[in-house]
SELOTOR-21422 format. One record per residue (C-alpha): x negated, y, z negated. Coordinates in Angstrom, 2 decimals, padded with zeros to 5 digits. Layout:
# SELOTOR-21422
> px, py, pz
> X, Y, Z
...
//
This chain:
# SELOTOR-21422
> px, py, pz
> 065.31, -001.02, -026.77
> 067.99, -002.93, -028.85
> 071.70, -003.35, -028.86
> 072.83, -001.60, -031.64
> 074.37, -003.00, -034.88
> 077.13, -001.19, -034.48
> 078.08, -003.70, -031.41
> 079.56, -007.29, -031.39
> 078.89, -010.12, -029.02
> 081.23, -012.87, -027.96
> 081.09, -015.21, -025.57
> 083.44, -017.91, -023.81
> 083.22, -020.27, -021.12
> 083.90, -018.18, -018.63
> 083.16, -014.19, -019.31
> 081.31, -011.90, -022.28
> 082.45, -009.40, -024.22
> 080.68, -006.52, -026.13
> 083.08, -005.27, -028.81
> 082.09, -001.52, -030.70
> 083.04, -001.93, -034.53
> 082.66, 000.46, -037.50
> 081.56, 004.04, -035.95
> 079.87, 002.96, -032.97
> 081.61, 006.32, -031.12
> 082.91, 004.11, -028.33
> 085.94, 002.71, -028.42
> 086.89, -000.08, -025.75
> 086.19, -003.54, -024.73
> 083.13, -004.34, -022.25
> 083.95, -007.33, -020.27
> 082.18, -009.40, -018.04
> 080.58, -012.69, -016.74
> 078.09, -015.13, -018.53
> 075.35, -012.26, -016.29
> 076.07, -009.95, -019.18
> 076.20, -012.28, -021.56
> 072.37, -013.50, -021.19
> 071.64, -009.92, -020.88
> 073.09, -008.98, -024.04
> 071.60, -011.94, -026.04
> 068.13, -010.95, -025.06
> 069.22, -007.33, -026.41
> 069.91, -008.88, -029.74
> 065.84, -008.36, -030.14
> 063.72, -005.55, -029.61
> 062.41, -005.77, -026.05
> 061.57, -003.75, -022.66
> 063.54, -003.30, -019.02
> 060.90, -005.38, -017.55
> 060.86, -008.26, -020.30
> 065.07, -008.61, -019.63
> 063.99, -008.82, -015.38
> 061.64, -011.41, -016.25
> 063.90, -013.52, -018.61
> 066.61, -013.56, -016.06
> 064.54, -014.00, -013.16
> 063.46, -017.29, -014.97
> 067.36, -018.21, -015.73
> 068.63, -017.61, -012.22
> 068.05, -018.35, -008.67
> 068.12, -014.70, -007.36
> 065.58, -012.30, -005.77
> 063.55, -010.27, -007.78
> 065.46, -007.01, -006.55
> 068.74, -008.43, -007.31
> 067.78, -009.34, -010.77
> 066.52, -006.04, -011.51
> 069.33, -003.69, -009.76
> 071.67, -005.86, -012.23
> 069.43, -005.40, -015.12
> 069.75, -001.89, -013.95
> 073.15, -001.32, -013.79
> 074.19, -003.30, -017.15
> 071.28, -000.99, -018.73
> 072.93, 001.88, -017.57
> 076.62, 001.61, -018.74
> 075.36, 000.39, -021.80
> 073.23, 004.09, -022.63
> 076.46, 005.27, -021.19
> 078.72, 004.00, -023.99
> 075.99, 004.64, -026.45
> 074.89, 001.11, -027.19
> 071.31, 000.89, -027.00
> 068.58, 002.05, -029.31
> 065.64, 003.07, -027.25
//
């Protein structure tokens, strides 16, 4: 799975945003914290559920089940607004 083109990242000190541009069929702002923001970067490449888990697992302090329930949940809104290619 990858974010798709049709998305833009930005980040600042303190929260991320995913921005749709051209005819990415959603249109809105995502917003959230610097979580989202190392989630998206590692969707900037081609890569698996498991290889984001394991990426932020070694970035942050957190159980294993947290990690992935977030992972999880991010994943989800994102097929929701049609971000992802999978």
């Amino acid at each position: 799975m990858k974010l798709k083109k049709e998305y833009i990242t930005h980040d600042t000190e303190t929260e991320s945003l995913l921005v749709p541009a051209g005819g990415a069929g959603f249109s809105g702002l995502v917003r959230g914290n610097r979580t989202l923001g190392a989630i998206l970067a590692l969707l900037k490449e081609e890569t698996t559920e498991e290889a984001v888990i394991a990426a932020m697992e070694e970035r942050f302090d957190a159980p294993e089940e947290i990690i992935a329930r977030d992972v999880e949940k991010v994943l989800s809104g994102l097929r929701e607004i049609g971000a992802l290619d999978e």
